[in-house]
Backbone as JSON, one array per atom type, in Angstrom:
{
  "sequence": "XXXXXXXXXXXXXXXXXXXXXXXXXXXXXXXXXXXXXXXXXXXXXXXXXXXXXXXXXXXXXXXXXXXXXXXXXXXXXXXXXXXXXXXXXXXXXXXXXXXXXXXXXXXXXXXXXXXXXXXXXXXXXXXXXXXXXXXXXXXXXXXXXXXXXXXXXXXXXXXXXXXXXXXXXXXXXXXXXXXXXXXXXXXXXXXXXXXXXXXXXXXXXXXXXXXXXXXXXXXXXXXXXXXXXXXXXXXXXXXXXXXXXXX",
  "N": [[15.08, -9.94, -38.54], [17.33, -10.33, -36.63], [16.21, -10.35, -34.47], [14.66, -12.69, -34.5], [16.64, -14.19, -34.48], [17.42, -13.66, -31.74], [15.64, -14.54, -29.99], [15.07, -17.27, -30.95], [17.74, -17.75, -29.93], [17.23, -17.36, -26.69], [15.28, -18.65, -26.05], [16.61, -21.53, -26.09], [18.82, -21.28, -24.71], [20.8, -22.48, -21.7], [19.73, -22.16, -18.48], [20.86, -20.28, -15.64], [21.03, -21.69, -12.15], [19.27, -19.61, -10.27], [17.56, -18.61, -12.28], [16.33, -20.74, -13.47], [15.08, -22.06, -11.52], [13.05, -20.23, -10.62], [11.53, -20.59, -13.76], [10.81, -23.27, -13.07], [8.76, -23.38, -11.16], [7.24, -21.24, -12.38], [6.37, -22.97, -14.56], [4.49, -24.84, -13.27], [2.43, -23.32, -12.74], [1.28, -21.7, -14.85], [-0.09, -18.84, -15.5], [-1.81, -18.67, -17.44], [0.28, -18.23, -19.59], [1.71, -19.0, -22.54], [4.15, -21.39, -23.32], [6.97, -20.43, -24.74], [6.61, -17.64, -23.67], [6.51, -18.33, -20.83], [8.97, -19.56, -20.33], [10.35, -17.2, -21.58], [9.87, -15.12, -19.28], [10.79, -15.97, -17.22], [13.86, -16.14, -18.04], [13.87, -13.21, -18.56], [13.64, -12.53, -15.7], [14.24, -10.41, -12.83], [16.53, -10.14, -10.84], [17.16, -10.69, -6.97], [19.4, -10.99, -4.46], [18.17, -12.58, -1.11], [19.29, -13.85, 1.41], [19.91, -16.32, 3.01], [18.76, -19.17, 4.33], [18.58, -22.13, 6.42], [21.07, -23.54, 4.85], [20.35, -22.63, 2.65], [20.37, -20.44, -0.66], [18.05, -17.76, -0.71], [16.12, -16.27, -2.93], [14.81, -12.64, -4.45], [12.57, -12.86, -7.09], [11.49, -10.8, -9.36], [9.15, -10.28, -11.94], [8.31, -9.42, -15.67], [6.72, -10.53, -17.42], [4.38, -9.53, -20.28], [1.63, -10.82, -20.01], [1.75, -11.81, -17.4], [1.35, -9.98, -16.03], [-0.87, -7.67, -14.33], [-2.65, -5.23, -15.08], [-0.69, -2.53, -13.68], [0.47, -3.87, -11.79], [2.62, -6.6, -10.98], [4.04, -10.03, -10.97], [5.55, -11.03, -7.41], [8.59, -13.33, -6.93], [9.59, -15.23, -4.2], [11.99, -17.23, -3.67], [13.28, -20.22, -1.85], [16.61, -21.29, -3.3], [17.01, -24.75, -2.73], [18.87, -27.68, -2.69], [18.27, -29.9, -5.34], [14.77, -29.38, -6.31], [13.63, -26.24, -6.37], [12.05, -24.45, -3.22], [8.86, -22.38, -2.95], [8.99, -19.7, -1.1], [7.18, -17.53, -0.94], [4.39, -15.71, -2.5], [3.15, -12.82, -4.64], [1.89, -9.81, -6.03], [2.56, -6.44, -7.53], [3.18, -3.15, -7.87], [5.8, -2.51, -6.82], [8.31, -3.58, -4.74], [10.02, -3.36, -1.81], [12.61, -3.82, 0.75], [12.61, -4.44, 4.09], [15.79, -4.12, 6.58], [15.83, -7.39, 8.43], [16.19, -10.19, 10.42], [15.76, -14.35, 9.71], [15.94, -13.19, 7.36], [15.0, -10.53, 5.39], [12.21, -8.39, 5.74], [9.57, -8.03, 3.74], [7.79, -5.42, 2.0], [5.49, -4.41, 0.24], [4.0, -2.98, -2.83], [0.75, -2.23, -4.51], [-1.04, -1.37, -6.99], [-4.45, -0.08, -6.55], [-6.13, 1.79, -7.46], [-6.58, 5.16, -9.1], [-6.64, 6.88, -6.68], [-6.17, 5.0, -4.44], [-3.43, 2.92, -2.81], [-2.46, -0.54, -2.19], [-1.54, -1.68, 0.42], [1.04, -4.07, 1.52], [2.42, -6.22, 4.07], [5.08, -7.85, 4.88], [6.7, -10.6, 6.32], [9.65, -13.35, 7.55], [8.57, -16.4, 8.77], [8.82, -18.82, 10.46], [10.04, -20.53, 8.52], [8.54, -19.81, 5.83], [7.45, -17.16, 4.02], [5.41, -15.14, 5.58], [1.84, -12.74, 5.94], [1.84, -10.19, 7.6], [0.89, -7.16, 7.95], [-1.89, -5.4, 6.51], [-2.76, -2.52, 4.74], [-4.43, 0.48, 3.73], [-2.73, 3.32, 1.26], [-2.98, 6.74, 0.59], [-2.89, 8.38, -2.57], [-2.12, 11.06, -3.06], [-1.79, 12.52, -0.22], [-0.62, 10.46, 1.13], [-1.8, 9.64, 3.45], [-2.76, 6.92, 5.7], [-4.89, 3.92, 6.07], [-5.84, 0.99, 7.6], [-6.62, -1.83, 6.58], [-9.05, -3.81, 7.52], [-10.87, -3.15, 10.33], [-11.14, -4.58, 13.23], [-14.55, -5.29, 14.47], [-15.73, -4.36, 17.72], [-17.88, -5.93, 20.06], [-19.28, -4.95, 22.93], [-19.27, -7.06, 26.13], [-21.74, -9.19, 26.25], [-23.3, -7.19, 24.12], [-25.32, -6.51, 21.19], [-24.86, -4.77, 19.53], [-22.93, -2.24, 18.04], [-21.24, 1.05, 17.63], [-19.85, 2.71, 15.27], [-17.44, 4.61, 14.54], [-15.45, 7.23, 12.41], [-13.61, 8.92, 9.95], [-14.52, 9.34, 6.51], [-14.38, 9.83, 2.68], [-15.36, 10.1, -0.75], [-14.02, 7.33, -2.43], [-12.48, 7.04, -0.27], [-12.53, 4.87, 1.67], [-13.81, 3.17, 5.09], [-12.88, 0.22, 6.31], [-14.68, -2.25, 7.91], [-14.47, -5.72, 9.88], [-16.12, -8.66, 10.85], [-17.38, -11.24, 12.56], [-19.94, -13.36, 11.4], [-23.23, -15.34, 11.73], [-25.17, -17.72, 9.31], [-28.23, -16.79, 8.69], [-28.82, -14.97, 10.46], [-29.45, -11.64, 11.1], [-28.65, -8.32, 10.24], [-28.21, -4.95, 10.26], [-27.76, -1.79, 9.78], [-27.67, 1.43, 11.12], [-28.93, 4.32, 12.75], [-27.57, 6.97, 11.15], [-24.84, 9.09, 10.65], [-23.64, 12.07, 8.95], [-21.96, 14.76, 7.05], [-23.18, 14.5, 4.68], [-23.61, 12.04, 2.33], [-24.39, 8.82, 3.52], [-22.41, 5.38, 2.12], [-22.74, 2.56, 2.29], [-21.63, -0.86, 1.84], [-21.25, -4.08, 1.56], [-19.34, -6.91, 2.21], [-19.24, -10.38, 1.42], [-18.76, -13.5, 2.8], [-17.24, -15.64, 0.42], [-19.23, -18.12, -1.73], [-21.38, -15.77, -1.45], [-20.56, -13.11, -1.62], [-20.83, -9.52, -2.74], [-23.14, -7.8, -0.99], [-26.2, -5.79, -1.01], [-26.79, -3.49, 1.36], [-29.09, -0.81, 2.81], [-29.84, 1.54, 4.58], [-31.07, 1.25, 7.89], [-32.76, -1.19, 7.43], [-33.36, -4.54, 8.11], [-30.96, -6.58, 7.29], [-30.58, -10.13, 6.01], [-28.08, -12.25, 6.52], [-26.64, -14.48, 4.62], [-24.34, -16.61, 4.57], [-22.15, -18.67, 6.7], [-19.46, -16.97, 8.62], [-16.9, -15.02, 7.71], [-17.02, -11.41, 7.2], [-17.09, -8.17, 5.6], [-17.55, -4.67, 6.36], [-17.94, -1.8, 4.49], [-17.57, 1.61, 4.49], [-18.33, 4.48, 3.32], [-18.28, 8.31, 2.64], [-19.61, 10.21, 0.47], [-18.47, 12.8, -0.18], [-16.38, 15.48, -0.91], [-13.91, 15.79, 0.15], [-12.57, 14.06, 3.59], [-14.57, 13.59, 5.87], [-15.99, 13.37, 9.13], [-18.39, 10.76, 10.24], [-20.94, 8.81, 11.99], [-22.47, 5.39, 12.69], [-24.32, 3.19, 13.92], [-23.93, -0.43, 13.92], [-25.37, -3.92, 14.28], [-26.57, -6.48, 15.02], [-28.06, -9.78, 15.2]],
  "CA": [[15.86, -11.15, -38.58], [18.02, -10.03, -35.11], [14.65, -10.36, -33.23], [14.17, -13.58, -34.5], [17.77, -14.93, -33.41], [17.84, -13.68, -30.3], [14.25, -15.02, -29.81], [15.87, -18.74, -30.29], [18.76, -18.09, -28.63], [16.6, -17.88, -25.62], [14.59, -20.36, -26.23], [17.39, -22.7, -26.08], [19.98, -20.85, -23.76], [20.74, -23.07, -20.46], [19.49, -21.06, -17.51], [21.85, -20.39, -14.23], [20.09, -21.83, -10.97], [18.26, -18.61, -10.05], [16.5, -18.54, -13.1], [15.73, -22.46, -13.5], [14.2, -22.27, -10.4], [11.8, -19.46, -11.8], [11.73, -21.15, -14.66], [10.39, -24.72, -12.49], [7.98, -22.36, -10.35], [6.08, -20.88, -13.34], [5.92, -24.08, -15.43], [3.71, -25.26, -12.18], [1.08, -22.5, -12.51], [1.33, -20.49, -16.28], [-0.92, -17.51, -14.89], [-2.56, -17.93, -18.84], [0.89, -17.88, -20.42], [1.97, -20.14, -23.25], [5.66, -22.13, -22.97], [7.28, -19.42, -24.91], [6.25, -16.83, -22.58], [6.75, -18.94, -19.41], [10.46, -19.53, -20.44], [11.09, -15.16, -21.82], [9.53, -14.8, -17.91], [12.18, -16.71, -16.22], [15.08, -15.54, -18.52], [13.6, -11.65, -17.91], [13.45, -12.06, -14.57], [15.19, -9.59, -11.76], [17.22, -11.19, -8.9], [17.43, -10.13, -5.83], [19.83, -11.76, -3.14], [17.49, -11.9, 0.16], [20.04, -14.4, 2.29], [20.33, -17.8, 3.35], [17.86, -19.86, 5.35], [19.14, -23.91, 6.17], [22.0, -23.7, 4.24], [20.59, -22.8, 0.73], [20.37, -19.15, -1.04], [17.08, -16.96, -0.84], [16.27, -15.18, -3.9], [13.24, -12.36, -5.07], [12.08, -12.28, -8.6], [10.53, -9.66, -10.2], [8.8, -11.06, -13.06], [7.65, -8.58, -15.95], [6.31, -10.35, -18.79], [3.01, -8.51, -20.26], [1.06, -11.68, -19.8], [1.51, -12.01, -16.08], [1.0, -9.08, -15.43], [-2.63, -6.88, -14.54], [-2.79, -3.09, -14.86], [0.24, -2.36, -13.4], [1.19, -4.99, -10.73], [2.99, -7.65, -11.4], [4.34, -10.77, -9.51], [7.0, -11.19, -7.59], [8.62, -14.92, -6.35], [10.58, -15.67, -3.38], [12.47, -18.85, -3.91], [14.78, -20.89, -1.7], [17.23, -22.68, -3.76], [17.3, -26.23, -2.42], [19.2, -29.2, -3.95], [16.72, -30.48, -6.41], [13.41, -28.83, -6.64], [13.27, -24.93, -5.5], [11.04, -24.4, -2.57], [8.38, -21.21, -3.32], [8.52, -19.32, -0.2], [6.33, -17.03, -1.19], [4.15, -15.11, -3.92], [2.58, -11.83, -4.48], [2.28, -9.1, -7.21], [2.08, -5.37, -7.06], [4.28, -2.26, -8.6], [7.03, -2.1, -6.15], [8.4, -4.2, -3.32], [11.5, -2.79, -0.99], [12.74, -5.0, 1.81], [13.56, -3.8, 5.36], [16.84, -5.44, 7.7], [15.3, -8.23, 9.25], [17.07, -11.93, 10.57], [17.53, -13.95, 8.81], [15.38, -12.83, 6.14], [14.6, -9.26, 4.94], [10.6, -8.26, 6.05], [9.36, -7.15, 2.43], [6.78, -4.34, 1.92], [4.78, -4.68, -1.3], [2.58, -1.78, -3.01], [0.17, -2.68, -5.61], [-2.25, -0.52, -7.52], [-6.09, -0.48, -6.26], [-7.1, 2.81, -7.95], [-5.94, 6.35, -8.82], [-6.31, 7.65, -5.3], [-5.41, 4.12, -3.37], [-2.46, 1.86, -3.3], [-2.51, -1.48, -1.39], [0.33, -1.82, 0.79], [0.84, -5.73, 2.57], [3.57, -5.91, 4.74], [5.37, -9.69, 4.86], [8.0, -11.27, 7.35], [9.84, -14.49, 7.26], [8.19, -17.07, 9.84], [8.84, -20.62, 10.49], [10.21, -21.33, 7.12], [7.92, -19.34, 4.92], [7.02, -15.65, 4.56], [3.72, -14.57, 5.94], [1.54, -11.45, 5.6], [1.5, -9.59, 8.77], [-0.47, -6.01, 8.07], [-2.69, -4.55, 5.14], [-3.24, -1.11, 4.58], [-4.0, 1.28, 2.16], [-2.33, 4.46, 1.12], [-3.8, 7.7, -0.66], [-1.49, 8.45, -3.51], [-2.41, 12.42, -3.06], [-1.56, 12.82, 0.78], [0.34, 9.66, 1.69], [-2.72, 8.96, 4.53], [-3.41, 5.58, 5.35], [-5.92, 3.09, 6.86], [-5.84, -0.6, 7.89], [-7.57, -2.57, 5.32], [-9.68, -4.14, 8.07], [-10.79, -3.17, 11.68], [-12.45, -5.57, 13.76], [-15.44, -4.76, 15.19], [-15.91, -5.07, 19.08], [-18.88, -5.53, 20.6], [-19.48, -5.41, 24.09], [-20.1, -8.34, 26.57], [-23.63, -9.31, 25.81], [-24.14, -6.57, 23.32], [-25.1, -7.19, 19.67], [-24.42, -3.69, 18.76], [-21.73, -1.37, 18.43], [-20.93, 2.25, 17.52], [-18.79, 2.97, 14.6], [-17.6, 6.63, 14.03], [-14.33, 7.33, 11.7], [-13.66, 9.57, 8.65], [-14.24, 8.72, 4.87], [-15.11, 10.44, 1.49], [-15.37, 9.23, -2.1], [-13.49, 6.56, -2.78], [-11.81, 6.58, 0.59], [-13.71, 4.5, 2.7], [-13.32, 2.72, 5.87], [-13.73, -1.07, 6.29], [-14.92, -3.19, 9.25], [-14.44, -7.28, 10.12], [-16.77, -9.32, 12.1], [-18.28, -12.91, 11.98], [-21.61, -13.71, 11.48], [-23.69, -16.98, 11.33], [-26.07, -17.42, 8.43], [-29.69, -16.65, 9.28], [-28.79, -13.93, 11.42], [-30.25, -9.66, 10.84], [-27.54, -7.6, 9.92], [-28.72, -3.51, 10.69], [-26.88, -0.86, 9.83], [-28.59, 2.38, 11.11], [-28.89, 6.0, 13.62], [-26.45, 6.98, 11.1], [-25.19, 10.71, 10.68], [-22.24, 12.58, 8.92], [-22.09, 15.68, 6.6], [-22.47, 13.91, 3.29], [-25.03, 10.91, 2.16], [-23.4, 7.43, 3.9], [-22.87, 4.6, 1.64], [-22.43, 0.91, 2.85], [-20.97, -1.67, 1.0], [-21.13, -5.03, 2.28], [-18.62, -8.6, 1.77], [-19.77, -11.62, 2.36], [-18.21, -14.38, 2.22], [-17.4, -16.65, -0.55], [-19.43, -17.5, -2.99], [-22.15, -14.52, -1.12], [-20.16, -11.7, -2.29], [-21.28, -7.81, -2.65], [-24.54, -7.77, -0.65], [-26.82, -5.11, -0.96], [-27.16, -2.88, 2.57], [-29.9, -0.66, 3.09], [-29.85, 1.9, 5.78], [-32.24, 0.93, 8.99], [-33.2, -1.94, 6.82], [-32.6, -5.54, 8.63], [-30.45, -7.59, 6.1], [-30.57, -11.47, 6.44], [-26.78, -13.1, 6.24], [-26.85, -15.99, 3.36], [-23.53, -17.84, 4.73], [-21.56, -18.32, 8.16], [-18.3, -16.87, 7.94], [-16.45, -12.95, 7.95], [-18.22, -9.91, 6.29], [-16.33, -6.73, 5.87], [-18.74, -3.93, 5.82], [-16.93, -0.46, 4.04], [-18.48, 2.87, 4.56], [-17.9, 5.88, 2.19], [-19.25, 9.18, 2.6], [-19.73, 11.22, -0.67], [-18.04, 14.33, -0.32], [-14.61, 15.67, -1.3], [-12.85, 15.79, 1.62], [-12.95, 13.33, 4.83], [-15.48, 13.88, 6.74], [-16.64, 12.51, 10.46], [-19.34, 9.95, 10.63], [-21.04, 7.25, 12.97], [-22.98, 4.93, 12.62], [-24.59, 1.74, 14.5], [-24.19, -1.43, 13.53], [-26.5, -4.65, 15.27], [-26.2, -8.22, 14.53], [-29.23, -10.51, 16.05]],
  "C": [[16.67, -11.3, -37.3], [17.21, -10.72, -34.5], [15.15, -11.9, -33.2], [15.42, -14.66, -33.77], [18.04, -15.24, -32.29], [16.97, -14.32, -29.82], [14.52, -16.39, -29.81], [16.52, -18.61, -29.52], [18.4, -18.05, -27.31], [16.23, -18.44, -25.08], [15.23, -21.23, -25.78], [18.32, -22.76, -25.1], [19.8, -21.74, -22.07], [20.67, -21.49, -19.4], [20.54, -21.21, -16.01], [20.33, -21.08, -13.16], [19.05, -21.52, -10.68], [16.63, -18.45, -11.27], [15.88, -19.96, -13.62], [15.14, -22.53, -13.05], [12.93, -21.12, -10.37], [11.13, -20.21, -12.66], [10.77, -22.98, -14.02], [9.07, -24.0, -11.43], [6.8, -21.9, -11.16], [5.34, -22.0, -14.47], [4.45, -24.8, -14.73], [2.39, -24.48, -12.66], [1.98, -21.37, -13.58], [0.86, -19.35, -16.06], [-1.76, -17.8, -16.88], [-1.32, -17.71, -19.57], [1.36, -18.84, -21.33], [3.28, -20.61, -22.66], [6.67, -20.94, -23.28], [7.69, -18.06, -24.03], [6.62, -17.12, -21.52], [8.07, -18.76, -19.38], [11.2, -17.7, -20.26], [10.67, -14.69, -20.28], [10.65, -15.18, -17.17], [13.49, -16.24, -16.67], [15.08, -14.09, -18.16], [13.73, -11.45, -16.55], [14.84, -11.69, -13.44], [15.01, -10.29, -10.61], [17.63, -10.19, -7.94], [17.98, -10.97, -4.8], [19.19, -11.55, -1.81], [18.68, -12.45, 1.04], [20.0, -15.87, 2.14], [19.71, -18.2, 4.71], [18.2, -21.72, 5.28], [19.49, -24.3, 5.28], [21.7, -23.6, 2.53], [20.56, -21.04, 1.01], [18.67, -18.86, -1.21], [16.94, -15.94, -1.95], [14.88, -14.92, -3.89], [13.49, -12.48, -6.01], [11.51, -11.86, -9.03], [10.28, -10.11, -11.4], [8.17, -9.96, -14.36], [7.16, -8.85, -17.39], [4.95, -10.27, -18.63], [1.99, -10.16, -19.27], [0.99, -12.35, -18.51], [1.49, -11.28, -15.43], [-0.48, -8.47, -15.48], [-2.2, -5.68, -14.56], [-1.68, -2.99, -14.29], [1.15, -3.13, -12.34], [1.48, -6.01, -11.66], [3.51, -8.55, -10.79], [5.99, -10.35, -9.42], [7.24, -12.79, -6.45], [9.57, -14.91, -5.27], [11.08, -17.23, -3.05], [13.64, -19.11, -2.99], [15.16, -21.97, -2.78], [17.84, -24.18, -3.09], [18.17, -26.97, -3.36], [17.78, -29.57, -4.59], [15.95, -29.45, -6.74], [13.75, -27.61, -5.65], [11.75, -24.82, -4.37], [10.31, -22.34, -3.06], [7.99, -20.88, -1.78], [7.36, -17.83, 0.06], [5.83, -16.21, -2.71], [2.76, -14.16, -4.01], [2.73, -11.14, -5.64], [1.68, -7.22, -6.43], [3.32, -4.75, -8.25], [5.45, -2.22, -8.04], [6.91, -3.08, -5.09], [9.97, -3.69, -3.08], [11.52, -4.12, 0.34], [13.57, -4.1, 2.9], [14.36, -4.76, 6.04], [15.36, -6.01, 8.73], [16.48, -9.21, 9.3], [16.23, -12.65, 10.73], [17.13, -13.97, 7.64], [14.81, -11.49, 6.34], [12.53, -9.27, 5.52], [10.76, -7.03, 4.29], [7.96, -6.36, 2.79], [6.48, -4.32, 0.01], [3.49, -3.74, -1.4], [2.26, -2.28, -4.4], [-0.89, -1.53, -5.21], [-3.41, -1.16, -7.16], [-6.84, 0.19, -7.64], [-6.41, 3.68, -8.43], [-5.71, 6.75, -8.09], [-5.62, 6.2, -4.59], [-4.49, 2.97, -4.03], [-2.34, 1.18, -2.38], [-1.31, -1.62, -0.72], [0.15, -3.26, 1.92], [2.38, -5.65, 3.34], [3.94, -7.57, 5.53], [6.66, -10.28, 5.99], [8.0, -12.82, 7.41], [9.57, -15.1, 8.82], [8.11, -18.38, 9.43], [8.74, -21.47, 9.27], [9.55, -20.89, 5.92], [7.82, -17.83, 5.34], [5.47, -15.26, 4.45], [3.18, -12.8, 6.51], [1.37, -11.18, 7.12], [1.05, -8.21, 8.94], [-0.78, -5.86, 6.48], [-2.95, -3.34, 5.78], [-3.69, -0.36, 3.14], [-3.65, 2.86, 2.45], [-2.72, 5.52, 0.11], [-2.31, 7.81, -1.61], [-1.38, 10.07, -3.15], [-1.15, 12.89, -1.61], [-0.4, 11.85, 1.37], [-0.56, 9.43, 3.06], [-2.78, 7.75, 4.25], [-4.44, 4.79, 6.35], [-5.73, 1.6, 6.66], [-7.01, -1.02, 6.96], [-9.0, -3.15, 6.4], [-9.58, -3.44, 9.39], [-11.76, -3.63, 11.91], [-13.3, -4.98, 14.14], [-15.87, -5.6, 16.65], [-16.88, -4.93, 19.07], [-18.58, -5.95, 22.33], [-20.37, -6.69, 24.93], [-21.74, -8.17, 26.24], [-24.78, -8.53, 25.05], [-24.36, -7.08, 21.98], [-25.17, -6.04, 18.98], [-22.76, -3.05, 18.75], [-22.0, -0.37, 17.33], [-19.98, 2.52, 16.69], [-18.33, 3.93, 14.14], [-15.64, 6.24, 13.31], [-14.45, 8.56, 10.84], [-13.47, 9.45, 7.18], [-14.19, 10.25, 4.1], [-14.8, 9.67, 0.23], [-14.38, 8.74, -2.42], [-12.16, 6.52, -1.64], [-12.44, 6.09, 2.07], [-13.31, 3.69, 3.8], [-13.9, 1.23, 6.0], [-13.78, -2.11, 7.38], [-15.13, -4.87, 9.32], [-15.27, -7.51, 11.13], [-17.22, -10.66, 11.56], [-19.36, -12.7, 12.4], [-22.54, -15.26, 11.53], [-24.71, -16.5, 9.99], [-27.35, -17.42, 9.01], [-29.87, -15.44, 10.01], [-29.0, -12.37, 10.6], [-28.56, -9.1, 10.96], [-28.55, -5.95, 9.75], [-27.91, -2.49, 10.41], [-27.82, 0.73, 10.07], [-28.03, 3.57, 12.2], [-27.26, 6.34, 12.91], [-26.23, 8.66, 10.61], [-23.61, 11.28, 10.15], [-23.13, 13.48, 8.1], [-21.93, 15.05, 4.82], [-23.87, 12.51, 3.34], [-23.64, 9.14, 2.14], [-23.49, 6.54, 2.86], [-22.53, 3.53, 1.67], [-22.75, -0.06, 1.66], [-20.81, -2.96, 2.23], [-19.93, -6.54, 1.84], [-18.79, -9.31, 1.97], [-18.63, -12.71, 2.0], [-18.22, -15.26, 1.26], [-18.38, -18.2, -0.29], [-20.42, -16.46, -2.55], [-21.57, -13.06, -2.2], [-20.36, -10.59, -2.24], [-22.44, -8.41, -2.15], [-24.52, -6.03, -0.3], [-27.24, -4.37, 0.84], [-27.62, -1.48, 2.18], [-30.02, 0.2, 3.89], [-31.25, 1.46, 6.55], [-33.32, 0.17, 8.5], [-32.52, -3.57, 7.47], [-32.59, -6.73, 7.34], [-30.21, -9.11, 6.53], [-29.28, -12.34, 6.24], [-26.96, -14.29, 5.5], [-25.77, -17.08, 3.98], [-23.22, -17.11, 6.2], [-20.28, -18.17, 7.87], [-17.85, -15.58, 8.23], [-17.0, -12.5, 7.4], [-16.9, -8.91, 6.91], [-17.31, -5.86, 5.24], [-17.86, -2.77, 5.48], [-18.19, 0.28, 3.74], [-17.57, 4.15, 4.16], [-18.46, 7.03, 2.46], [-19.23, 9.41, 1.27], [-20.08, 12.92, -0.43], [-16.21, 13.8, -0.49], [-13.72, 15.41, -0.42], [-13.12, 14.64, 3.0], [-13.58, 14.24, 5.5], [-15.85, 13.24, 7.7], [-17.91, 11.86, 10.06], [-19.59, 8.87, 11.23], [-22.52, 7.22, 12.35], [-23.48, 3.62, 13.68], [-24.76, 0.34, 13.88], [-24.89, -2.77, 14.61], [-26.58, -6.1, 13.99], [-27.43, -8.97, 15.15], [-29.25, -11.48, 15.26]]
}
């Protein structure tokens, strides 16, 4: 019978600013949650004072009801309070976000669950009125190693290969950016480590997982980025190269 009281009195309770403006933010985009839910989200939610950007207040919110949350991340909102309507300066989810001194907004760091061994780490700073992502990585949970979510791939003037050597193992793999056109041979081959290589391809949307092949020429479906990720299978990191070749 408590439950059920307090459970109106929520319902009904006028919200301060901070949480209105939550509260006007999630009504926009439910994630899948009913009204109910949307509202106990905005009343639950943890404030964080970031500062003051053209004369209003900067707040985070940590949001933690089940229903907007996945596996263990969950969002979190960065709202200026404006007169009127809150502006959403940004929005992300994960297990943890800390904020380092920056002016004249905090640079946040946000870790979200991948896996057991890896945890995504994005790393955000306030620019020209909004906050934008400026690195990815990921971090082992074991060691605390990490790797750039992406590295481009150079090729040299007028080559259409290149040479890719690093160190993986199971389920810590390394992952490479490049553009492609559609129509074009994709190669992955002369490849050599202590362990059996295994390439994983991205295509771009809607493409998706494509199938790679060693010293098998794969045909690109769209024009667009590809991130190719290479795993060995063994326990431990291990050295390997490979060649990759575009035509």
């Amino acid at each position: 019978m408590m439950f059920l009281v307090l459970a109106a009195a929520l319902a009904t309770a006028a919200l301060d600013r901070p949480h209105a403006a939550v509260l006007n933010v999630l009504q926009k985009d439910t994630m899948g949650c009913d009204p109910a839910e949307v509202r106990a989200a905005a009343v639950g939610a943890d404030l964080k004072r970031l500062g003051r950007v053209a004369g209003s207040e900067v707040v985070l919110a940590s949001l933690h009801q089940p229903c907007l949350c996945g596996n263990v991340n969950c969002p979190y909102l960065v709202l200026r309070l404006d007169n009127g309507k809150p502006r959403l300066l940004y929005s992300t989810s994960g297990f943890r976000l800390t904020t380092l001194a920056a002016a004249p907004l905090p640079t946040l760091v946000v870790r979200a669950h991948d896996s057991a061994l890896i945890t995504d780490e994005t790393v955000a700073a306030y620019r020209d009125g909004k906050y934008v992502d400026q690195t990815y990585a990921r971090v082992r949970g074991d060691n605390g190693a990490r790797k750039p979510n992406d590295v481009p791939v150079r090729f040299i003037a007028g080559a259409s290969a290149a040479t890719l050597r690093g160190t993986a193992s199971t389920g810590w793999y390394d992952s490479y950016a490049f553009d492609a056109q559609a129509g074009q041979r994709l190669t992955v081959g002369n490849a050599h480590a202590k362990g059996k290589i295994v390439v994983n391809l991205l295509g771009p949307e809607p493409a998706g997982p494509l199938t790679v092949v060693l010293d098998r020429p794969l045909v690109l479906p769209k024009t667009g980025s590809y991130h190719l990720q290479i795993e060995v299978s063994a326990e431990n990191d291990v050295p390997y190269s490979l060649t990759l070749a575009i035509r």
